[in-house]
N, CA and C atoms as an extended XYZ file, in Angstrom:
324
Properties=species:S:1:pos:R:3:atomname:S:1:resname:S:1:resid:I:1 pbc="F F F"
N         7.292        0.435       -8.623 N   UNK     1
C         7.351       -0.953       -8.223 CA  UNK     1
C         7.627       -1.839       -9.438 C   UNK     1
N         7.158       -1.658      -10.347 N   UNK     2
C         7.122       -2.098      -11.901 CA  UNK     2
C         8.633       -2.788      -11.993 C   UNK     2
N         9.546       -1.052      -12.502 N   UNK     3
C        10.937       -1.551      -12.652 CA  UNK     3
C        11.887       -1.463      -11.562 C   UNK     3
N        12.275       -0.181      -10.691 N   UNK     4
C        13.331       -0.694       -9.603 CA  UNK     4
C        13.169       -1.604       -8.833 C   UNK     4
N        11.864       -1.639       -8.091 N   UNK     5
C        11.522       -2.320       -7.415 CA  UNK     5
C        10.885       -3.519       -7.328 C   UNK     5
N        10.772       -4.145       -8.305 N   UNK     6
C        10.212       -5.417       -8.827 CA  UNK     6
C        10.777       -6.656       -8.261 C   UNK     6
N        11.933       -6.401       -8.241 N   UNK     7
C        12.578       -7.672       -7.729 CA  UNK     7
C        12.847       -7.464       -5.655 C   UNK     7
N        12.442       -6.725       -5.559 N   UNK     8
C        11.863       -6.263       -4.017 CA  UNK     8
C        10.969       -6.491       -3.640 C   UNK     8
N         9.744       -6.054       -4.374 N   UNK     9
C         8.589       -6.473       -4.270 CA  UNK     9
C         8.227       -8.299       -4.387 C   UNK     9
N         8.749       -8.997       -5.295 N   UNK    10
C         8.487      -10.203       -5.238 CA  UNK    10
C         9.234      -11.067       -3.972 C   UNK    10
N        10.546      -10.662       -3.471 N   UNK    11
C        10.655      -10.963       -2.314 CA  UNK    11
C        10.343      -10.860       -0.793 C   UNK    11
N         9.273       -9.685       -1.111 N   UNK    12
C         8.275       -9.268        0.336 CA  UNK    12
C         7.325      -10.236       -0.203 C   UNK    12
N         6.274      -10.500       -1.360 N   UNK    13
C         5.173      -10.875       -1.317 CA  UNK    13
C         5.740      -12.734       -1.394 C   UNK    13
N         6.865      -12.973       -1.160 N   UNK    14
C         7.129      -14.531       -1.063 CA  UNK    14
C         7.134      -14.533        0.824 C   UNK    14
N         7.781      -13.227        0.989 N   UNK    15
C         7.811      -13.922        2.790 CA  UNK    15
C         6.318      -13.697        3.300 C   UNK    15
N         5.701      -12.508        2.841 N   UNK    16
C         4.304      -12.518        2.833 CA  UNK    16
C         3.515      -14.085        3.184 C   UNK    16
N         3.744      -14.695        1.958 N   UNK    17
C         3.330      -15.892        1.262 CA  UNK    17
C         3.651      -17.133        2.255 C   UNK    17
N         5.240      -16.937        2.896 N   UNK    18
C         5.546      -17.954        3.615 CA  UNK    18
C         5.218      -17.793        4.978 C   UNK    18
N         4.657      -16.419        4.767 N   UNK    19
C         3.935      -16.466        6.630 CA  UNK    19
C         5.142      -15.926        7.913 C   UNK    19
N         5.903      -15.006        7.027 N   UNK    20
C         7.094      -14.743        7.987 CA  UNK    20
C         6.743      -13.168        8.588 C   UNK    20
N         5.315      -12.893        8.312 N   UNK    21
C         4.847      -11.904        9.105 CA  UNK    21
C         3.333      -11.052        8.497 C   UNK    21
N         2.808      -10.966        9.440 N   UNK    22
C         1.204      -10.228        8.796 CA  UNK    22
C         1.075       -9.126        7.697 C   UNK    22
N         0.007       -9.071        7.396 N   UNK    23
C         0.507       -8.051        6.420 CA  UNK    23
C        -0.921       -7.166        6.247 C   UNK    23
N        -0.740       -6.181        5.715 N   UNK    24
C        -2.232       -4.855        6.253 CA  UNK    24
C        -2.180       -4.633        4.975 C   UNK    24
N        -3.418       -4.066        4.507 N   UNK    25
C        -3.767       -3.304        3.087 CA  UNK    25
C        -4.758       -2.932        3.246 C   UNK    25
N        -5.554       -1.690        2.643 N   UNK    26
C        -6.643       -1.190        2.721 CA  UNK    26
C        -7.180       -0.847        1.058 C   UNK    26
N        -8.411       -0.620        1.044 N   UNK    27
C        -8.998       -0.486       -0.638 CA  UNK    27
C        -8.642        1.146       -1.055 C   UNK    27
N        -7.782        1.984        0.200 N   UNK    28
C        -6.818        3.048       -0.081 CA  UNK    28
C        -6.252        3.113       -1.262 C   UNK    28
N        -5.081        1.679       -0.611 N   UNK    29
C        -4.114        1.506       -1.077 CA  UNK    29
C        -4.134        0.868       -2.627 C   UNK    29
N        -5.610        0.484       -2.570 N   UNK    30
C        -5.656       -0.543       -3.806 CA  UNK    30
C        -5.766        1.049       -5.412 C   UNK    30
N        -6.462        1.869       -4.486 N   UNK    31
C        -6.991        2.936       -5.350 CA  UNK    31
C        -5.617        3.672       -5.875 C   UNK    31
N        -4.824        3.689       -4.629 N   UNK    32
C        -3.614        4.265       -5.160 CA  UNK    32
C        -2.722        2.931       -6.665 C   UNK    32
N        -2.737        1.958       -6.119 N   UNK    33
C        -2.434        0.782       -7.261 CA  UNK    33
C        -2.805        1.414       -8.425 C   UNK    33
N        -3.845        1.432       -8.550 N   UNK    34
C        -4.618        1.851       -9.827 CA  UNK    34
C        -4.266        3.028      -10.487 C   UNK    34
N        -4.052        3.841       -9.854 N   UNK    35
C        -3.663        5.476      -10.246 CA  UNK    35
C        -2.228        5.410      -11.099 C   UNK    35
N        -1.304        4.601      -10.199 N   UNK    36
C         0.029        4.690      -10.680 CA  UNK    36
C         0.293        3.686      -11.815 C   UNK    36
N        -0.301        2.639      -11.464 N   UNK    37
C        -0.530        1.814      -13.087 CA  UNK    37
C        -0.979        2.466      -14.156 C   UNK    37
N        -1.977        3.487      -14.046 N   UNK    38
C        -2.773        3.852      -14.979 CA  UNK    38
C        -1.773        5.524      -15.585 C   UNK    38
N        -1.868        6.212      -14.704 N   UNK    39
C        -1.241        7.117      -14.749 CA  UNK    39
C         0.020        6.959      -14.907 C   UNK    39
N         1.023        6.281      -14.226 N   UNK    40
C         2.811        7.110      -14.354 CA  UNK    40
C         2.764        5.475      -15.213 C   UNK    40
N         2.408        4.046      -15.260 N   UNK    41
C         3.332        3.345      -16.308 CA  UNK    41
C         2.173        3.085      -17.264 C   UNK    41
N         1.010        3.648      -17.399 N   UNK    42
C        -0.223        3.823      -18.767 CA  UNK    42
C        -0.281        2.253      -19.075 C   UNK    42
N        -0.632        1.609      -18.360 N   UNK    43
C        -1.292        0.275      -18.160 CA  UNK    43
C        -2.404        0.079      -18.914 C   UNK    43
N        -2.563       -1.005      -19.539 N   UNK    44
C        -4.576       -0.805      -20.069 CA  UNK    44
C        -5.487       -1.403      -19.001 C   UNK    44
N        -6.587       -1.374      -18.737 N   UNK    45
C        -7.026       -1.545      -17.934 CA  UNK    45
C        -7.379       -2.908      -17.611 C   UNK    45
N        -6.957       -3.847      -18.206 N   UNK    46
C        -6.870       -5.631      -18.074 CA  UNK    46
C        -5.381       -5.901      -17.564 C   UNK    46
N        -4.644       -4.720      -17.302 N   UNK    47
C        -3.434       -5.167      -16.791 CA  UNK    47
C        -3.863       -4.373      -15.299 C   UNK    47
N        -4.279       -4.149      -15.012 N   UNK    48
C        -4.217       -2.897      -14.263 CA  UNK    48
C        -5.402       -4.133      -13.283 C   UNK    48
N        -6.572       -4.612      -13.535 N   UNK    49
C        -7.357       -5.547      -12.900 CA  UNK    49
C        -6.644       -7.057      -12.519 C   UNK    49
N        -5.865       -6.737      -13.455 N   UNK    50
C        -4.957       -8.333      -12.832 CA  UNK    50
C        -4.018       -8.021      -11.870 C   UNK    50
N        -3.348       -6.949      -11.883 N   UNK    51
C        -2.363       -6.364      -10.601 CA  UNK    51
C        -3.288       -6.435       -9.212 C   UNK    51
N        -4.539       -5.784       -9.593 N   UNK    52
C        -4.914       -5.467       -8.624 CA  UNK    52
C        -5.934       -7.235       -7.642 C   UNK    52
N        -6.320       -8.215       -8.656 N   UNK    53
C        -6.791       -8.948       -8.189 CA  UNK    53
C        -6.045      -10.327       -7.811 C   UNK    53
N        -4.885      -10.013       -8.268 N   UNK    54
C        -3.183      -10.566       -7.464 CA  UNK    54
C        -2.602      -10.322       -6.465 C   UNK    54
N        -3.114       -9.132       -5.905 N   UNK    55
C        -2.563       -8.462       -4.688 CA  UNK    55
C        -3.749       -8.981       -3.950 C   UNK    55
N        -4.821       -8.943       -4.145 N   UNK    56
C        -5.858       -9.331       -3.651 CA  UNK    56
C        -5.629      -10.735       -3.109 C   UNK    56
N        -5.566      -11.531       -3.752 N   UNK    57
C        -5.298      -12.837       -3.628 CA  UNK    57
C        -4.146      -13.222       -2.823 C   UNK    57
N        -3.095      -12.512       -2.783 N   UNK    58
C        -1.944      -12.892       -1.931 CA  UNK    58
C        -2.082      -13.336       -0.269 C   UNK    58
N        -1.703      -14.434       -0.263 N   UNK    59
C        -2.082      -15.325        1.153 CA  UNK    59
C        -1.423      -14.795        2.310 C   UNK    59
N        -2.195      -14.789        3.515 N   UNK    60
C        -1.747      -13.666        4.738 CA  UNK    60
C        -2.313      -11.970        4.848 C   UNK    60
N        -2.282      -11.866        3.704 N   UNK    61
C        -2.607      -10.189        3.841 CA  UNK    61
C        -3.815       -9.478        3.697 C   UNK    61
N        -4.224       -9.000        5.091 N   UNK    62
C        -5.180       -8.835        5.611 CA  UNK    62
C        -5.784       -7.205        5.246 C   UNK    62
N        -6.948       -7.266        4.577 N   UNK    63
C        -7.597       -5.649        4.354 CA  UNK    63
C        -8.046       -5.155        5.464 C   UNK    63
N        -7.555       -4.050        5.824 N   UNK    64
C        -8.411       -3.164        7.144 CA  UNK    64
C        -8.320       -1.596        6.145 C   UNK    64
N        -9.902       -1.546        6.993 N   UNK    65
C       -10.591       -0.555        6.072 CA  UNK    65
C       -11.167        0.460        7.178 C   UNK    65
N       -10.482        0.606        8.261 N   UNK    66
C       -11.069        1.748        9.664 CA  UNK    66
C       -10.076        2.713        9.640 C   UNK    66
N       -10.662        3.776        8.878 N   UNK    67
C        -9.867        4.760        8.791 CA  UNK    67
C        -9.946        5.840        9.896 C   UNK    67
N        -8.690        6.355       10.883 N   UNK    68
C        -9.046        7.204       12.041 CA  UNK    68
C        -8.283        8.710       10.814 C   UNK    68
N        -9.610        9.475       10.786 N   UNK    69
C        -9.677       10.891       10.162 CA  UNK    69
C        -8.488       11.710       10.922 C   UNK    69
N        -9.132       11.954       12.438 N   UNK    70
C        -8.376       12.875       13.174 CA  UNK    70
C        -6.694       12.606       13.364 C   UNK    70
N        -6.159       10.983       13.466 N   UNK    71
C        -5.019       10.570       13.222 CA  UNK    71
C        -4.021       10.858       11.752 C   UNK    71
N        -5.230       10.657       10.399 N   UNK    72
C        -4.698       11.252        9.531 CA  UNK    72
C        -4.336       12.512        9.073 C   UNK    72
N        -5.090       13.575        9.511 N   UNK    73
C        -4.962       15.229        9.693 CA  UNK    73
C        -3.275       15.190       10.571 C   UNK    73
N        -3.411       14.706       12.121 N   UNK    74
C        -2.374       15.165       12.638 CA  UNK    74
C        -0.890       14.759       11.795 C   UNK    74
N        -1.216       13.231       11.129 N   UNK    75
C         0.064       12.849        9.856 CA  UNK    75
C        -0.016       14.525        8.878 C   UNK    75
N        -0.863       14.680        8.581 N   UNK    76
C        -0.753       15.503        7.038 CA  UNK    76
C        -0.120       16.998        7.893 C   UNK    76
N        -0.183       17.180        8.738 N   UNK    77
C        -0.041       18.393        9.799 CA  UNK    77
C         1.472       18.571        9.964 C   UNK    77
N         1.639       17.251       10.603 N   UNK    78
C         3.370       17.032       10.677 CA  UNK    78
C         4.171       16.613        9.999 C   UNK    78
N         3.867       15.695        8.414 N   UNK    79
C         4.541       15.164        7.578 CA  UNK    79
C         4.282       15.926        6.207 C   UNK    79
N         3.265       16.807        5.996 N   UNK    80
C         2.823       17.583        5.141 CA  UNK    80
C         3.101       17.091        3.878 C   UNK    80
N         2.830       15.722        3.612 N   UNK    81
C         2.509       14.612        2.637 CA  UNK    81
C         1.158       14.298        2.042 C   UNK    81
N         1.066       13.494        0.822 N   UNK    82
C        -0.450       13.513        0.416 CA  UNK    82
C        -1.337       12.903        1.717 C   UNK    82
N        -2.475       13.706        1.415 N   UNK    83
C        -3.044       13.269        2.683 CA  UNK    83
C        -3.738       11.517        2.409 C   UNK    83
N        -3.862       11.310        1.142 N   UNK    84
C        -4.137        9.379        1.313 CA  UNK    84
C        -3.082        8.823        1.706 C   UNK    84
N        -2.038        9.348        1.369 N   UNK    85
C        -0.968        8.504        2.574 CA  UNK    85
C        -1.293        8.631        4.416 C   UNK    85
N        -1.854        9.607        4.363 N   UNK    86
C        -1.794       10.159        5.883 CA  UNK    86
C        -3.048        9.108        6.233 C   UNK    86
N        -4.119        9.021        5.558 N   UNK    87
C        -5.355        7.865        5.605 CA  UNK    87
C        -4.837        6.807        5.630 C   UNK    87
N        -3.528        6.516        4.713 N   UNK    88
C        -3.387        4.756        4.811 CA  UNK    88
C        -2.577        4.838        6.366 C   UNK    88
N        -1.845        5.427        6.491 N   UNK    89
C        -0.978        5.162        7.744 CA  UNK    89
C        -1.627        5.372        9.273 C   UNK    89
N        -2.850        6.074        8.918 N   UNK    90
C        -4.053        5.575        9.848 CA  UNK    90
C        -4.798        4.803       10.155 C   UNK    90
N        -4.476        3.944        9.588 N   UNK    91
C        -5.366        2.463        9.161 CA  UNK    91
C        -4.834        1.091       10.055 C   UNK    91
N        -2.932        1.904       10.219 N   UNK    92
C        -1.981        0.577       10.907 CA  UNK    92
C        -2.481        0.191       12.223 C   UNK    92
N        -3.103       -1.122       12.474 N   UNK    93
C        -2.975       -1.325       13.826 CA  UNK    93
C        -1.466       -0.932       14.637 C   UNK    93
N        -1.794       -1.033       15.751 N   UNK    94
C        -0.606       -0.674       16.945 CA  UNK    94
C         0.417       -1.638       16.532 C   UNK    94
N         1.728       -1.032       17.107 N   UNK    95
C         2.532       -1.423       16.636 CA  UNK    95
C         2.931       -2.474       15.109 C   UNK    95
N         2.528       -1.937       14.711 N   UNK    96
C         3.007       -2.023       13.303 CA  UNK    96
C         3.914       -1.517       12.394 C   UNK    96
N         4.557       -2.346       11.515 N   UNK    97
C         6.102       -1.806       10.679 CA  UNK    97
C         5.070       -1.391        9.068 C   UNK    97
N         5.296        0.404        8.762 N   UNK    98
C         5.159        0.142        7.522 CA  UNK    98
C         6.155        0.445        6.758 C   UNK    98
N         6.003       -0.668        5.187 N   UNK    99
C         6.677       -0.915        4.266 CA  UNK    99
C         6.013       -0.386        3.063 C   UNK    99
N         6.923        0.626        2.666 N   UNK   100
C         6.345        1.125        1.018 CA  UNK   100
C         7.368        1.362        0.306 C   UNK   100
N         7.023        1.354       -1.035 N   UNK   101
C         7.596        1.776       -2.070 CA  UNK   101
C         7.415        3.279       -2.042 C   UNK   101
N         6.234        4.312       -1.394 N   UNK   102
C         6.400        5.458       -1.736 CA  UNK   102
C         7.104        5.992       -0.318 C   UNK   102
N         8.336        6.992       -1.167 N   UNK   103
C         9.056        7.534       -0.183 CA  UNK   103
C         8.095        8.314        0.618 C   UNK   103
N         6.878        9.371        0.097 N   UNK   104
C         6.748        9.981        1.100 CA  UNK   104
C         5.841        9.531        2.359 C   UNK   104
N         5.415        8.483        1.779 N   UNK   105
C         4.200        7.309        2.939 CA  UNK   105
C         5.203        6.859        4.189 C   UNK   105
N         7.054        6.571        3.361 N   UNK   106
C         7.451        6.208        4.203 CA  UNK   106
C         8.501        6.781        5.946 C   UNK   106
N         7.840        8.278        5.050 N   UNK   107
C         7.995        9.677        6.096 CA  UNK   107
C         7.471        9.327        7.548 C   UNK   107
N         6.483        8.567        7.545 N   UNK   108
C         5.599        8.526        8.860 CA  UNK   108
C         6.302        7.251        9.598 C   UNK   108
């Protein structure tokens, strides 16, 4: 998200912003934030708390934190992807569009 996608990302979190549609996140997803900051672009950890309490802050976007287990197994079963992806994509209320940066989250 850093570099290809940066300038992608700031144009979802503006329509975000302008209310041109709801938006879902879970403290999953926040954990995954953290991993890839820390791990694949070696962030220090005052960069890594400001990413994460920016996303936080972004207006419209709503944390849901009800994770259905048995929904995520049948993802990891048929998409044979990490299974915290299979947890976050259990999390989507009904009919819902998801949008990621990770290709394999965006398997489901």
């Amino acid at each position: 998200m850093i570099n290809n996608n940066s300038k992608t990302a700031k144009e979802l979190i503006l329509q975000i912003e302008e209310g041109r549609f709801g938006t879902y996140t879970s403290s999953i997803v926040f954990s995954e934030i953290s991993y890839v900051l820390k791990s694949v672009y070696e962030l220090p950890f005052s960069d890594i708390t400001e990413v994460l309490d920016s996303t936080l802050t972004i207006r419209g976007i709503t944390i849901v934190d009800k994770t259905n287990t048995k929904i995520a197994l049948q993802f990891y079963k048929k998409y044979k992807i990490k299974f915290t992806d299979c947890l976050i994509a259990s999390q989507l209320p009904k009919n819902t569009i998801l949008v990621s940066f990770d290709e394999e989250l965006s398997k489901i």
